[in-house]
N, C-alpha and C positions, 0 to 999 in steps of 0.2 A: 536580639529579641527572639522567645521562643514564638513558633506560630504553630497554634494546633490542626492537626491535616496535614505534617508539610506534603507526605506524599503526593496531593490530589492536587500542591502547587505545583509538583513537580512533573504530573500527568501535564497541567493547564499549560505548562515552558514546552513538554515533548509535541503537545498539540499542537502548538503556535509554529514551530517548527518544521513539524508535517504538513500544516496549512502552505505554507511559503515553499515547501520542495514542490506538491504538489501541484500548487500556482503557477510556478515556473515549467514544469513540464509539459501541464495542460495547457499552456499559451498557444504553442506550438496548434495543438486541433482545432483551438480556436481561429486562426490566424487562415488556416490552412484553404480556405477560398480565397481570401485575397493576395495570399503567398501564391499559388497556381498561377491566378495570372500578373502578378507584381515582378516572380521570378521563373516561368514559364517554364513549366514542369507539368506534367499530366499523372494520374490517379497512382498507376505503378510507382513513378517517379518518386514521387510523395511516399508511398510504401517502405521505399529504399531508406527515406530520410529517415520513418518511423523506426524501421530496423536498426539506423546506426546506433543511434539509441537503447534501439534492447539490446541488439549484441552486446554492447559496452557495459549495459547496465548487468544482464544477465553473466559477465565472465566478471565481473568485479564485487559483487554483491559477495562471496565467501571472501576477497580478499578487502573489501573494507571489516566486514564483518572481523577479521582479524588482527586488521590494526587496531580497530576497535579495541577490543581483548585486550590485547597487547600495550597499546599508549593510555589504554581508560575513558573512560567515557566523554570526561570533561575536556581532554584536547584532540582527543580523536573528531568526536562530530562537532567541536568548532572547528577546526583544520576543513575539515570536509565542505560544512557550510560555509565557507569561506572560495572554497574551490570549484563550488557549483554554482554563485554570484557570481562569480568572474567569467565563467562557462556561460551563462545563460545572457547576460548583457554583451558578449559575443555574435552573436545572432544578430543582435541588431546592422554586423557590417555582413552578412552574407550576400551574395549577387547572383546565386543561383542557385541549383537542386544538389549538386556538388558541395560546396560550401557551407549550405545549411546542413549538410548530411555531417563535415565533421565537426561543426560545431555542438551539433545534437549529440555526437557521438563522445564530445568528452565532457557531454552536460550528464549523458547516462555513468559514466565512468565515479562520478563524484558522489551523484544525488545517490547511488546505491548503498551509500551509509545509515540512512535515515531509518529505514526500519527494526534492520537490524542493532543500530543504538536504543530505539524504542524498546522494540522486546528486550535489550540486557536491563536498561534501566526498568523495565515492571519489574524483573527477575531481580532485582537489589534491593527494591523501595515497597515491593508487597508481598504478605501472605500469598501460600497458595489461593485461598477460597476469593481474594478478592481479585485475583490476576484478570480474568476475564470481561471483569468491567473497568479495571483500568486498561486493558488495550482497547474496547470497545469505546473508550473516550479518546485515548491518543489517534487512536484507528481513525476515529472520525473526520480528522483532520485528514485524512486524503480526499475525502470525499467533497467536506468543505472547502479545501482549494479548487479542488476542482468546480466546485459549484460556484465559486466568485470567479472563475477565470475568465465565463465567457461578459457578464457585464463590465467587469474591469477590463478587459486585453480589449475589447470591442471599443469602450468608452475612451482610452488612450488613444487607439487608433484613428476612430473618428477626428479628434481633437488635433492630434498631433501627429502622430505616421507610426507604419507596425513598427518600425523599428525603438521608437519608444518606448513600444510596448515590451519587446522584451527589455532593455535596460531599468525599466522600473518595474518589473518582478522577480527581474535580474536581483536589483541593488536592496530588494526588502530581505535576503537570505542576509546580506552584512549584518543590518540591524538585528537579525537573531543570532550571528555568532557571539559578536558582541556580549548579548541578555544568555547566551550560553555559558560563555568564561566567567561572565560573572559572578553567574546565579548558581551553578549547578554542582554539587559535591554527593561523594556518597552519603547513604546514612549515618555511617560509623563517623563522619567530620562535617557534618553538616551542623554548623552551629545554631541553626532556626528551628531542629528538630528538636521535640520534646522527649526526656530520657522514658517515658512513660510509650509512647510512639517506635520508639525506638527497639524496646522491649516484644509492641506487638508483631512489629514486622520479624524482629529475628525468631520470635515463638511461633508464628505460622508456615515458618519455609522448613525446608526439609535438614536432617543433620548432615547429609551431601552436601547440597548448597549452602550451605550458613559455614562449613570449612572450608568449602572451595572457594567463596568469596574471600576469607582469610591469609589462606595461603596461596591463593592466585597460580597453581600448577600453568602450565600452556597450554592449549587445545589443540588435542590430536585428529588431524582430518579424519587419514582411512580409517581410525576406530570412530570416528563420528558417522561416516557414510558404509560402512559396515554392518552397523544396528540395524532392529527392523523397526523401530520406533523413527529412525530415521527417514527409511521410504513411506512408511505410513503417513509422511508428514509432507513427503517432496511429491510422490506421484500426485494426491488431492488438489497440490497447490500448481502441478502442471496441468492439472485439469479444470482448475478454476478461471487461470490468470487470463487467459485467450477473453472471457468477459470481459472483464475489466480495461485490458487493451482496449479491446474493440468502442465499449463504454468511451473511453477518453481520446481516442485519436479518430474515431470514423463515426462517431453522433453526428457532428459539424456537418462534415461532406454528406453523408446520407441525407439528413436533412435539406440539404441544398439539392441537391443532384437527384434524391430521388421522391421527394415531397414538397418539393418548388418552392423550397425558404428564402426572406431573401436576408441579411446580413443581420439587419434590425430584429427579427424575429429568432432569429438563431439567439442572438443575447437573451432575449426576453425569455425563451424555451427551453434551450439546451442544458440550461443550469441545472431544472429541475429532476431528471435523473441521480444528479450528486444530492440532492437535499432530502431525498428517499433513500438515497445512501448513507447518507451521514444517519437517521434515523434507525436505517438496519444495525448500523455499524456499533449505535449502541445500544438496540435492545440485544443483541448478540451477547452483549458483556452480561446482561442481566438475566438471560435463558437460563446460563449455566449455573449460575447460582437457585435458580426457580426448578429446575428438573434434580438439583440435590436436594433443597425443601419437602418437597411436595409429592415427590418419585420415588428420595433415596438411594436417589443415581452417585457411585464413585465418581470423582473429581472428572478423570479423563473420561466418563462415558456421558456425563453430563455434558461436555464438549462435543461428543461426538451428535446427542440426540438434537442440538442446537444446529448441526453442519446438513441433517437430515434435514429438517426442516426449510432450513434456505435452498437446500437442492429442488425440494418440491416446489418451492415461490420462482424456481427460475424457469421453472413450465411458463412464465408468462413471457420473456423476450421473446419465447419461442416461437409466439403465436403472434406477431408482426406480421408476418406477410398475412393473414387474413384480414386484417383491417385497410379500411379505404381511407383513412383522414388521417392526417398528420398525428393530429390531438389525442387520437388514442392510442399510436405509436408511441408516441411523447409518455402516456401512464404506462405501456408496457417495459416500456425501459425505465420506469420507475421501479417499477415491481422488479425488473432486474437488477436493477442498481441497489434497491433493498434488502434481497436475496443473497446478492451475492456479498456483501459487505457484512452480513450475518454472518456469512461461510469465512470471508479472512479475518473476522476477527476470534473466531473460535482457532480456526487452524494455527493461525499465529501466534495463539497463547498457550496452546499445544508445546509449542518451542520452549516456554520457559517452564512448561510443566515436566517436564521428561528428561530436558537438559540441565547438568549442574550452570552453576552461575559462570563458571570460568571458561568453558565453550557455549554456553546459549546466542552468542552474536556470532560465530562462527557458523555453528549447526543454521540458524535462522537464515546467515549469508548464504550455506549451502542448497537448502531447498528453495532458497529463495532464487539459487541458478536457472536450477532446475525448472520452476515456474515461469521463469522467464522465456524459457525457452520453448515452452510451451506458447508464452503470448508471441515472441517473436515471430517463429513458425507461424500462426496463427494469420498476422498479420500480412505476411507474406505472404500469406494465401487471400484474402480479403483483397489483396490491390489485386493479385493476377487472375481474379476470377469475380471480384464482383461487376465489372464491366459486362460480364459472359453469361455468367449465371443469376447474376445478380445477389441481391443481401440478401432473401428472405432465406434459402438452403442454410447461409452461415448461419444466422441465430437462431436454428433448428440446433445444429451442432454446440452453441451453448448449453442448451438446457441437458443434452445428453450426456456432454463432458462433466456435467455437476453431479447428475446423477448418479454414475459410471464412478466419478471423486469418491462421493460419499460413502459406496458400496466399497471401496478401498481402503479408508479409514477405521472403518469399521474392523473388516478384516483384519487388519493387520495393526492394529490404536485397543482395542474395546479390552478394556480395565477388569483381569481375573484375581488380581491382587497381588500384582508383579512391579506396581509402579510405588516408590516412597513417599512422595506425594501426595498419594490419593486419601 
């Protein structure tokens, strides 16, 4: 049966997917008061667990990114989601800060597939001109897991014990490998696409990409990390990511420890930074298409004026520590979470703009190190100094790290009519 759109089913399968990685990670933040004193561990402690996790995720991100490449999209990230179900329903036997730390660590090792099969799959199934709002759809789904983790992980909890919790956000990644193998094939063999559809996507991609999807060369790292389109893409995204951490592993605790929440209101509250997120994440997709409209902005620079914009909206995290109530802390990490999910959904679709189709999941794994290790770092500063200094100096250094991003993208990104693409 032909269906028309398939592409946008094919965003709705990459979403549902990124829903569930992101589920399962954010459990973990959520959890993170009643883990402290369940498996008596204190704030650094915790930090360390948060790190096994980036570490893992941050040095595996260019080498899932390559299996990817390499096995194809279709058994690459079921293999994967398959491997980070098993990883995260793990958790539930941890017995201390040790424990949890290497089960987190090889939950990061696996779930670092997930984006970078997103971005090769937009880079296969759309036009250039439409790229940015379909990651701005797929994207959303980080946001959106995140924002169901804390009434579901909480509501589990309650009911039946954390450890439940992680085995049933654990075991919803199955059910998407699953609706993965099943559903998912390129264009060119996709028997639900229409030859008419089919047509469009191959006339709007560039004649780089529409060969190299063809004859499927291998991605070559050091000329991938050699480019300057390359750091244009990985510094912004090490200056971004440190938010977004922070956003998902230390909202929970702050809220508790430094705004007197008690469990029950962290459910009710916490979410709602992600649901401001998931919002950014897809007017982001639609910026870029509205600044080539209406501007007459080239492809990449209409990216870039979308990344400006969310850098300006991230002046609000910043401005936490002047409020006295919870409730308005609560909007300003909204307006972070809005901002900054504007900024990865542009920068991320930078990736399939710039890169042919046959390393775009490599290059995306690559910078996507790099940003990691930005949030990593990041974090590890958050546990040994917010006891000391406290949170408010940290979320000053968000907004400056966005802003500092965007004046680098520009740089070294802004479209003179060097890119095929545009």
């Amino acid at each position: 049966m032909k269906l028309s759109g398939m592409r946008w089913w094919i965003i709705g399968l990459i979403c549902l997917g990124t829903i569930i990685n992101y589920l399962a990670r954010n459990s973990l933040g959520v959890m993170a008061p009643i883990l402290k004193t369940e498996l008596h561990f204190d704030t650094q402690q915790y930090s360390y667990v948060v790190g096994a996790f980036q570490l893992a995720y941050t040095i595996m991100q260019p080498v899932c990114g390559y299996v990817v490449d390499f096995l194809g999209l279709k058994a690459g990230f079921a293999l994967f989601a398959v491997l980070w179900s098993v990883a995260n329903c793990f958790h539930g036997f941890a017995s201390g800060w040790m424990s949890l730390a290497f089960f987190r660590g090889a939950l990061g090792l696996t779930e670092a597939a997930a984006i970078p099969s997103g971005i090769k799959a937009v880079g296969e199934w759309f036009p250039s001109k439409e790229r940015s709002v379909a990651v701005g759809w797929f994207n959303a789904g980080t946001s959106l897991g995140a924002m169901l983790a804390p009434p579901l992980v909480i509501y589990v909890q309650l009911h039946y014990s954390w450890q439940a919790a992680f085995i049933v956000t654990g075991g919803l990644g199955f059910v998407f490998a699953a609706l993965w193998w099943l559903f998912y094939r390129a264009p060119k063999d996709h028997p639900n696409i229409t030859d008419a559809e089919r047509d469009f996507i191959l006339a709007g991609q560039s004649a780089s990409q529409t060969a190299a999807s063809g004859s499927k060369p291998k991605p070559k790292v050091m000329e991938i990390i050699s480019t300057r389109r390359f750091w244009g893409i990985a510094i912004p995204r090490f200056l971004a990511e440190p938010a977004w951490q922070t956003f998902s592993f230390w909202i929970p605790l702050y809220l508790s420890e430094v705004r007197g929440m008690n469990i029950k209101e962290i459910a009710m509250f916490a979410w709602l930074p992600f649901l401001a997120a998931d919002m950014g994440g897809i007017l982001g997709g639609y910026l870029s298409p509205f600044f080539m409209k209406y501007f007459k902005f080239r492809l990449v620079n209409s990216r870039l004026a979308g990344i400006v914009f969310g850098a300006i909206c991230m002046i609000g995290p910043g401005c936490i520590g002047l409020v006295s109530d919870a409730y308005t802390a609560i909007a300003l990490f909204c307006i972070g979470g809005f901002a900054h999910q504007i900024i990865s959904a542009l920068i991320n679709t930078l990736s399939a703009d710039v890169f042919d189709s046959h390393e775009v999941a490599t290059a995306n794994g690559l910078t996507g190190t790099v940003s990691w290790t930005g949030g990593l770092s990041f974090s590890l500063i958050v546990g040994a100094l917010a006891n000391t200094i406290g949170y408010n100096p940290l979320f000053v250094c968000l907004t400056v790290f966005d802003i500092v991003g965007a004046i680098v993208a520009i740089t070294l990104l802004r479209d003179r009519g060097q890119y095929k693409s545009a």
